[in-house]
C-alpha atoms as one frame of an Amber mdcrd trajectory, in Angstrom:
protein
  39.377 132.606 -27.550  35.831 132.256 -27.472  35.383 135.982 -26.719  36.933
 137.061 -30.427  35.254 133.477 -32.330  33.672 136.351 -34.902  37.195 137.693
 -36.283  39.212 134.162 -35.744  35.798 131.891 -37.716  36.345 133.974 -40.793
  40.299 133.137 -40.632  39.004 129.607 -40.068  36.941 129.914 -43.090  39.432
 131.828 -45.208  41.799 128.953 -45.050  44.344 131.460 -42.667  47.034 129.878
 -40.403  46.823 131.576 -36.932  48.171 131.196 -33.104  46.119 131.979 -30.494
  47.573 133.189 -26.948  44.858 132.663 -23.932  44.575 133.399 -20.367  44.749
 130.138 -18.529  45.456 131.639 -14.837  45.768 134.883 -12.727  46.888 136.165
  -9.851  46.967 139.150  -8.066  45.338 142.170  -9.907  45.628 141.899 -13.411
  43.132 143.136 -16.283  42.092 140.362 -17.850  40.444 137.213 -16.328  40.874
 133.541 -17.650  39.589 133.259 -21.304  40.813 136.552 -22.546  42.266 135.662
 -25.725  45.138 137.486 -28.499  45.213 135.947 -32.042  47.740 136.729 -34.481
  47.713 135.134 -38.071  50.611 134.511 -40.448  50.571 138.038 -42.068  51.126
 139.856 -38.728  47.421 141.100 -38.045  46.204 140.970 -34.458  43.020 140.569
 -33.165  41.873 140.230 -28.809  44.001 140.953 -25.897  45.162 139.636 -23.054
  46.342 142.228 -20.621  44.865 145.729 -22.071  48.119 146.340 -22.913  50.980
 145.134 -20.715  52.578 142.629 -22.426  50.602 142.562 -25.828  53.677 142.998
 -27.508  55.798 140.405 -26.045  52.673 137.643 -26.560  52.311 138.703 -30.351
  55.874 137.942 -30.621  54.962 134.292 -28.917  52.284 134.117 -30.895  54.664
 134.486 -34.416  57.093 132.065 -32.736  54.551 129.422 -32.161  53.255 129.612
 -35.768  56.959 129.412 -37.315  57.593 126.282 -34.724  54.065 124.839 -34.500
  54.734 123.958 -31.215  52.601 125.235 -28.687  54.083 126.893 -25.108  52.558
 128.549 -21.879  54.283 131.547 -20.704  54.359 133.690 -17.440  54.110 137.260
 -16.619  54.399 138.796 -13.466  55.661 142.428 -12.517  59.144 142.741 -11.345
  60.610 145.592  -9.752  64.324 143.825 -10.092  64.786 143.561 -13.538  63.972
 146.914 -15.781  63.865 144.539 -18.663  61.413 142.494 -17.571  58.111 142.082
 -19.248  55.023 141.967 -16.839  51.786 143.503 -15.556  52.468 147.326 -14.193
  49.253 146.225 -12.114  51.370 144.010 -10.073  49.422 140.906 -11.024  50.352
 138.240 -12.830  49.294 136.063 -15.606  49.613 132.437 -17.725  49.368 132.619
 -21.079  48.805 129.515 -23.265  50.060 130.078 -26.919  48.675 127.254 -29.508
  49.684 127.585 -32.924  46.153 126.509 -35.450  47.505 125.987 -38.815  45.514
 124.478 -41.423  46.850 121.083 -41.202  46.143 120.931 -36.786  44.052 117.758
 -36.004  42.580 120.106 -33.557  41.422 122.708 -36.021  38.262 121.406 -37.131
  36.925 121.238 -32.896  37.900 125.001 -32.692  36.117 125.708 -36.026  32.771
 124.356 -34.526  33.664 125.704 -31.454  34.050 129.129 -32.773  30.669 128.605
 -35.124  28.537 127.441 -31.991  29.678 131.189 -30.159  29.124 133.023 -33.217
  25.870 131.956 -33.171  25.454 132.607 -29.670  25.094 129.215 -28.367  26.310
 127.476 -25.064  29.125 126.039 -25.812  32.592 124.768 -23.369  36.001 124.368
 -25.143  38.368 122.303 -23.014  42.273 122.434 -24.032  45.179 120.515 -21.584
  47.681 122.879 -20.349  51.240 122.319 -18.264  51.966 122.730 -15.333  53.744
 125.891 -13.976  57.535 126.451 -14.135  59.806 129.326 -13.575  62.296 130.661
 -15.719  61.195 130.679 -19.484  58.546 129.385 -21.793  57.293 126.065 -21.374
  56.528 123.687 -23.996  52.750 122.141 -24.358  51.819 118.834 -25.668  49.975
 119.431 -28.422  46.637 117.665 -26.731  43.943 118.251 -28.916  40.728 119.723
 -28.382  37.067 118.685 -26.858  33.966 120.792 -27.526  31.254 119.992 -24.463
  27.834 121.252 -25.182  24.982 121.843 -22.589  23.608 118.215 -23.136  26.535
 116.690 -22.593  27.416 115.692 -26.132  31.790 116.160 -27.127  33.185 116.382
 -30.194  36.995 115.503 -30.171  39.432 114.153 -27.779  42.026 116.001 -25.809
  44.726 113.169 -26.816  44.850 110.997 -23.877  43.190 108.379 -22.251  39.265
 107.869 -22.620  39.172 108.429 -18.904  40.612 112.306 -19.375  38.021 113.135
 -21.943  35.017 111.911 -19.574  36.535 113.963 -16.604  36.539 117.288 -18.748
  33.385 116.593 -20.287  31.960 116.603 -16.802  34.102 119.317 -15.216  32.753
 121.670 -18.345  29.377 120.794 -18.155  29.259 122.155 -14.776  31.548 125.347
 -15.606  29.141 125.874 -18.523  26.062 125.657 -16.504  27.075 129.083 -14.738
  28.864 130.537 -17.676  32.021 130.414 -16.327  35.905 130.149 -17.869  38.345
 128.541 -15.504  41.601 126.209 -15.201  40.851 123.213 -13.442  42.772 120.008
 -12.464  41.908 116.598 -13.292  45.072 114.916 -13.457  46.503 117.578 -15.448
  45.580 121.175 -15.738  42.301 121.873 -18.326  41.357 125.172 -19.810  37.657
 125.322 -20.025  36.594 128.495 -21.773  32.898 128.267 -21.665  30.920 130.626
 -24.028  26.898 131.773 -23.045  24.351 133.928 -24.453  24.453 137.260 -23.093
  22.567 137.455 -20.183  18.623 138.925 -19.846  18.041 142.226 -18.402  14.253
 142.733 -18.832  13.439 146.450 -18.408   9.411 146.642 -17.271   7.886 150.100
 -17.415   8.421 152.079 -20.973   9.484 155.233 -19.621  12.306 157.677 -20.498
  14.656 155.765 -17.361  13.993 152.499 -19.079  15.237 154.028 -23.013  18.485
 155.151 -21.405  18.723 151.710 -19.157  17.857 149.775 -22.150  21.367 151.783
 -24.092  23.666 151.106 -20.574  22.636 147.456 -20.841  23.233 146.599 -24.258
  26.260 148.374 -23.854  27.315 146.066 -21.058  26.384 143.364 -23.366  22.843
 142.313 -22.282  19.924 141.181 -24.408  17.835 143.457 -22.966  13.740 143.737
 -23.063  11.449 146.387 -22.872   8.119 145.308 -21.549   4.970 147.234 -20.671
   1.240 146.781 -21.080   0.582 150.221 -22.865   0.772 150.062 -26.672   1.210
 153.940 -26.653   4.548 153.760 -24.914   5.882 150.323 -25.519   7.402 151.119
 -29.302  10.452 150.168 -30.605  10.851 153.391 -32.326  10.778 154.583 -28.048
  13.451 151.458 -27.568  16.087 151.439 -30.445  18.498 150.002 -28.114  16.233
 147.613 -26.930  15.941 144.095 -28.613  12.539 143.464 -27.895   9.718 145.855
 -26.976   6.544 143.209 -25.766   3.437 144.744 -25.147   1.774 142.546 -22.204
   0.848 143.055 -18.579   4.571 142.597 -16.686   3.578 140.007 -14.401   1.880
 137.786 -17.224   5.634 138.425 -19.379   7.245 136.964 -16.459   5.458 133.956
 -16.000   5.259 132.984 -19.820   9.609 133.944 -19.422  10.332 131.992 -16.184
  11.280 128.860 -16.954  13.959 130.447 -19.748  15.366 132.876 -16.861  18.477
 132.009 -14.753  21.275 132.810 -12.564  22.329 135.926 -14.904  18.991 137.271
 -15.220  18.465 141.199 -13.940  15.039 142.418 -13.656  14.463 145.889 -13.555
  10.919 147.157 -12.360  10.404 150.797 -13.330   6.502 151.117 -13.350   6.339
 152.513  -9.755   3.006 151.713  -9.978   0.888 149.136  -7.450  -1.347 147.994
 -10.105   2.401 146.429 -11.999   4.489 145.967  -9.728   3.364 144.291  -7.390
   1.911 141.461  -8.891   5.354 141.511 -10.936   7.781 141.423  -8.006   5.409
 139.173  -6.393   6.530 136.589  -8.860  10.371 138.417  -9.432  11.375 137.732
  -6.069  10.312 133.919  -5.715  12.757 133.470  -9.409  16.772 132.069  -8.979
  17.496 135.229 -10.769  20.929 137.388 -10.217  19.172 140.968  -9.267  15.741
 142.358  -8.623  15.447 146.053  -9.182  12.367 148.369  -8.553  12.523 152.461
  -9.007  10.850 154.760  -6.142  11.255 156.922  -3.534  11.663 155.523   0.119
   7.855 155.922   0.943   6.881 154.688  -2.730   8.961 151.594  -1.214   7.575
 151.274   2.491   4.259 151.274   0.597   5.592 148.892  -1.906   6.968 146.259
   1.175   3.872 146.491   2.973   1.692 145.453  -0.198   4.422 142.532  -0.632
   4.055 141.195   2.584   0.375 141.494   2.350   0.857 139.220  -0.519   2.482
 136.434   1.094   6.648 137.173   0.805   8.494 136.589   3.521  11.021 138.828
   4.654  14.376 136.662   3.277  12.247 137.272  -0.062  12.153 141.133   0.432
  15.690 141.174   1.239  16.771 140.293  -2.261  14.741 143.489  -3.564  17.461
 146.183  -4.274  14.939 149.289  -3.776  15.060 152.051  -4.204  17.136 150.827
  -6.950  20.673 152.180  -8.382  23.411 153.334  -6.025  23.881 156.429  -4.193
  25.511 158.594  -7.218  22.903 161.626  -7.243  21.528 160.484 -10.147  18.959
 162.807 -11.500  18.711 162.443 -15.343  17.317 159.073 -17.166  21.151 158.754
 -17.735  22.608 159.168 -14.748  20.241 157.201 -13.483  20.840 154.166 -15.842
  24.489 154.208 -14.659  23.170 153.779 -10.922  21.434 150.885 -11.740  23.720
 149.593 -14.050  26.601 150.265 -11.428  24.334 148.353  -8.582  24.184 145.544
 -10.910  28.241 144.980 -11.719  29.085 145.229  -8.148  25.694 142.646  -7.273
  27.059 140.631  -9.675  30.877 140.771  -8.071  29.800 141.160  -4.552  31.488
 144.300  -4.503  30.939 147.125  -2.234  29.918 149.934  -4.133  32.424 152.365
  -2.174  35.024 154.579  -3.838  38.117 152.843  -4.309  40.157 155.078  -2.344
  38.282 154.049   0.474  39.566 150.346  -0.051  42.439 148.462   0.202  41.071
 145.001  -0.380  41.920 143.652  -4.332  40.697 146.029  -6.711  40.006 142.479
  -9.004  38.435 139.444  -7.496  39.286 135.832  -8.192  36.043 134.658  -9.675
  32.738 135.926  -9.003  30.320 134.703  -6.414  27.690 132.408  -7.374  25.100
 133.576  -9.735  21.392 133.772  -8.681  22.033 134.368  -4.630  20.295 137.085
  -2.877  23.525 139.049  -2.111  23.317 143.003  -1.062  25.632 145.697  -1.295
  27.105 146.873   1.935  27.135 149.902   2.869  24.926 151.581   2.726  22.216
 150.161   4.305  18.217 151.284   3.193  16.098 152.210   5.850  12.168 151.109
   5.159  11.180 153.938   7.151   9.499 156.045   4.500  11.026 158.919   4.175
  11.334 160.533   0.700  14.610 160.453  -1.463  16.134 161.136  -4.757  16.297
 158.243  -7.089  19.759 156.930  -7.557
């Protein structure tokens, strides 16, 4: 619910009664991971979404049940090929849904209100929520539990409802979900929601050229905060960058080291200078950060050049193997725009340890569980990038 706190704050603040139906477990393929959240309030109006929609119609209607009842419920939907009536995922997933009525009057309103304010505001914040067990055949009822807010220092506001011991074991369990940004059902006695909400990750674009403007639109579009950063005044203009957040003028390798210590496991750096004099220096530092993806833009023999001045410099080769060079996937790119969506596509599947192949050339799970662990030096596979300095389109 922390994914729609904009639209469901101002109901807060309005005084609205509202029931909120959220993701709480998936399996199989199914579009919408844990967290995904539909709100509906007592006038009918619908805001989120919880399966692109599947089932959106059969949750709303949960959703006005549990605000005529107040009583919460968790729900399953799976495909079924046996029953034509059935309600489920055409993907052939399934999903959990946990439906919580918030009237005006919930002891657990006031939690989601600062909740909801703390993601507004773009803060790091981890909502915890108990939820039943799993049981076939019909809507299950919830005990209405409460609420605990966990924020990155380890500080709660509100109690789930049960013993002191429960609220210390979420507390802990959400700390560490929220420390990697991550929304997931856990078990500590009893099954816990933890829907933790981040800032948007960095992507910090260095080298003002025409690739970067149409890298810098891709990446707020895929909800970034994204820099622009180059040492020429000239070039480095917001009026260049209107997508852009920031435009710093400063040498790139200085940027990074006064940056560093705010950077983390989310962080994609995107090096589009192609020139020694930046780069170097830059990547130098780039590859020696915990950061999710290291990017730099050149042909093969701008990159055997670029490797040999690296090593030079003192990387080792499990450094260089985190450098995604030349950077983007294979897509033909030739435009600053096609280009951007080469990059931007090597980044999603970095970040999912995906392949990068066509789908029809798959048959593994289109959708993953939960992604890998941010920060690691994975690579895509296939294909494979020979250092042997030969010349090749970018992207």
């Amino acid at each position: 619910m922390l994914d729609i706190a904009g639209e469901l704050l101002g109901w807060c603040a309005e005084g609205r009664d509202f029931a909120v139906a959220t993701v709480v477990a998936v399996t199989g393929s199914a579009p919408r991971g844990p967290g995904a959240a539909l709100a509906v309030d007592a006038t009918g109006t619908a805001v989120g979404s919880v399966s692109g929609g599947c089932v959106e119609a059969a949750v709303y209607d949960l959703c006005r049940q549990a605000l005529e009842t107040g009583e919460p419920l968790r729900e399953r939907y799976a495909s079924s090929d046996e029953d034509p009536f059935a309600v489920g995922l055409t993907c052939g997933g399934g999903i959990d849904v946990l439906v919580v009525p918030v009237r005006a009057d919930a002891r657990c309103r006031p939690v989601l209100a600062e909740a909801l304010a703390a993601a507004a505001r773009g803060e790091p914040v981890a909502l915890v929520r108990a939820v039943p067990g799993e049981r076939d055949g019909g809507a299950l009822p919830v005990r209405d539990g409460g609420a605990l807010l966990v924020r990155p220092d380890g500080s709660t506001t509100g109690t789930l409802g049960g013993p002191a011991a429960l609220d210390r074991t979420a507390a802990a369990e959400a700390a560490a979900l929220l420390a990697v940004g991550r929304t997931a059902l856990v078990e500590a006695g009893e099954g816990l929601l933890v829907e933790c909400s981040t800032p948007p990750p960095r992507m910090i674009i260095f080298g003002a050229v025409d690739f970067a403007a149409a890298l810098a639109h891709v990446g707020r579009f895929l909800g970034h905060h994204v820099t622009v950063c180059d040492a020429r005044p000239v070039f480095a203009t917001p009026a260049r960058f209107p997508d852009a957040h920031e435009v710093v003028v400063d040498w790139p390798h200085r940027y990074l080291d006064a940056q560093a210590a705010g950077l983390d496991g989310r962080t994609v750096l995107c090096v589009l200078t192609h020139d020694p004099k930046f780069d170097v220096p830059l990547l130098e530092r780039a590859l020696r950060l915990p950061v999710a993806y290291v990017g730099a833009m050149g042909s093969r023999r701008t990159h055997h050049d670029r490797l040999t001045r690296l090593r030079t410099a003192g990387l080792t080769d499990r450094e260089l193997s985190r450098l995604h060079s030349p950077i983007g996937l294979d897509l033909g790119a030739r435009t600053p725009e096609e280009t951007a969506l080469s990059i931007a596509a090597e980044i999603t599947a970095t970040r999912h340890n995906a392949t990068g192949r066509p789908l029809t050339t798959l048959s593994s799970p289109i959708h993953r569980d939960a992604p890998p662990p941010r920060g690691l030096p994975f690579r895509l596979t296939p294909p494979s990038r020979a250092n042997d300095g030969s010349t090749a389109p970018i992207g």
